[in-house]
N, C-alpha and C positions, 0 to 999 in steps of 0.2 A: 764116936761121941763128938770129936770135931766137927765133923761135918754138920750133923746135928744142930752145934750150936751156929755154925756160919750158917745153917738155913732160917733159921729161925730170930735171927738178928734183924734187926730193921738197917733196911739202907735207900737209898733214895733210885728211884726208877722213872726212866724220863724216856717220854714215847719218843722224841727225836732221835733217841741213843746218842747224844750227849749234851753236854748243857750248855745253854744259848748264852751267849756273850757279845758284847760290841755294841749297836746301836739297837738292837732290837728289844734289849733290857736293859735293866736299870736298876742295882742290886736284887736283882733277884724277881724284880718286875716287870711284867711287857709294857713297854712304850708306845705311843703313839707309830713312832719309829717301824714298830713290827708291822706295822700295813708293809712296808718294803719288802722283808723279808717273807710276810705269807704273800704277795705279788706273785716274788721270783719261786716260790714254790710252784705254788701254781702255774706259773707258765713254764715250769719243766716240767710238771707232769701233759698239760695240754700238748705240749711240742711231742713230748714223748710218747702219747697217744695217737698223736696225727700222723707220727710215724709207723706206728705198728699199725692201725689203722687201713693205713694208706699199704704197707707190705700186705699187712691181708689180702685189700680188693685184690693186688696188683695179684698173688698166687691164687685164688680165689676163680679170677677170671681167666687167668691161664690153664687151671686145670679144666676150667668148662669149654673153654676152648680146644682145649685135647680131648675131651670124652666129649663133642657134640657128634661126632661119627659122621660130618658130612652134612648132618639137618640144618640149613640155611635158618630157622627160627633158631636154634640152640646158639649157634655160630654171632648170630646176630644178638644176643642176649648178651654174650661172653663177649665180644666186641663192647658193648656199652659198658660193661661194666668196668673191662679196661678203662675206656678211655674216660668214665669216673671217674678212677682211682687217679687216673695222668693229671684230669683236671682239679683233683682234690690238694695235691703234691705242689702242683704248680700256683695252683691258690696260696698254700698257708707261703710258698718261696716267696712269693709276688708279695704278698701284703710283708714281708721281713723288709723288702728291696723300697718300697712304697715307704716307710717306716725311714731308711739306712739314706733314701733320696730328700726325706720332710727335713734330715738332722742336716743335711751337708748343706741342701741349699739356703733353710732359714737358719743354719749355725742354734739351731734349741737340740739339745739331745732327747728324741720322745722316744728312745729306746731305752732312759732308764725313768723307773718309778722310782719319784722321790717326796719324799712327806715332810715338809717345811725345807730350811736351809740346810 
């Protein structure tokens, strides 16, 4: 019967799995502020993407590169597609390093999104 009634009780449910606090609300309401925080969501999941992404091609092209049996077209297919996935890796590194070089030499930090002061 307890349980029962703990199912049937209202309680609050929050897709983040737990409740937002700090700058991105404001008793209870999102702020302008929250651009920051859906930002930095967003670019971990993009980062976190590029990664697996990029581990795909990299296995991806390795196995066709072990099952081309010798066929110079197969071999050559599974070669590109490596070296896709190197150049895909070495892209998002590059644009982080391009980013970490804009902050140092102009002293602006453009590796954090910020929304007023």
């Amino acid at each position: 019967m307890n349980q029962l009634i703990n199912f049937l009780s209202p309680r609050s449910v929050l897709a983040q799995g737990k409740e937002w606090t700090g700058t991105c609300v404001s008793d209870g309401v999102a702020t302008i502020k929250g651009f920051e925080c859906l930002f930095q969501n967003i670019l971990q999941i993009v980062v976190g993407a590029a990664g697996l992404v990029f581990f795909a091609m990299f296995i991806t092209g390795g196995f066709k590169y072990l099952t081309s049996g010798g066929d110079p077209k197969k071999a050559a297919a599974a070669t590109s597609t490596l070296t896709m996935s190197l150049i895909g890796i070495i892209g998002v590194i590059a644009s982080w390093l391009i980013l970490l070089f804009i902050k140092n030499f102009t002293g602006i930090d453009v590796t954090q999104f910020k929304v007023g002061n």
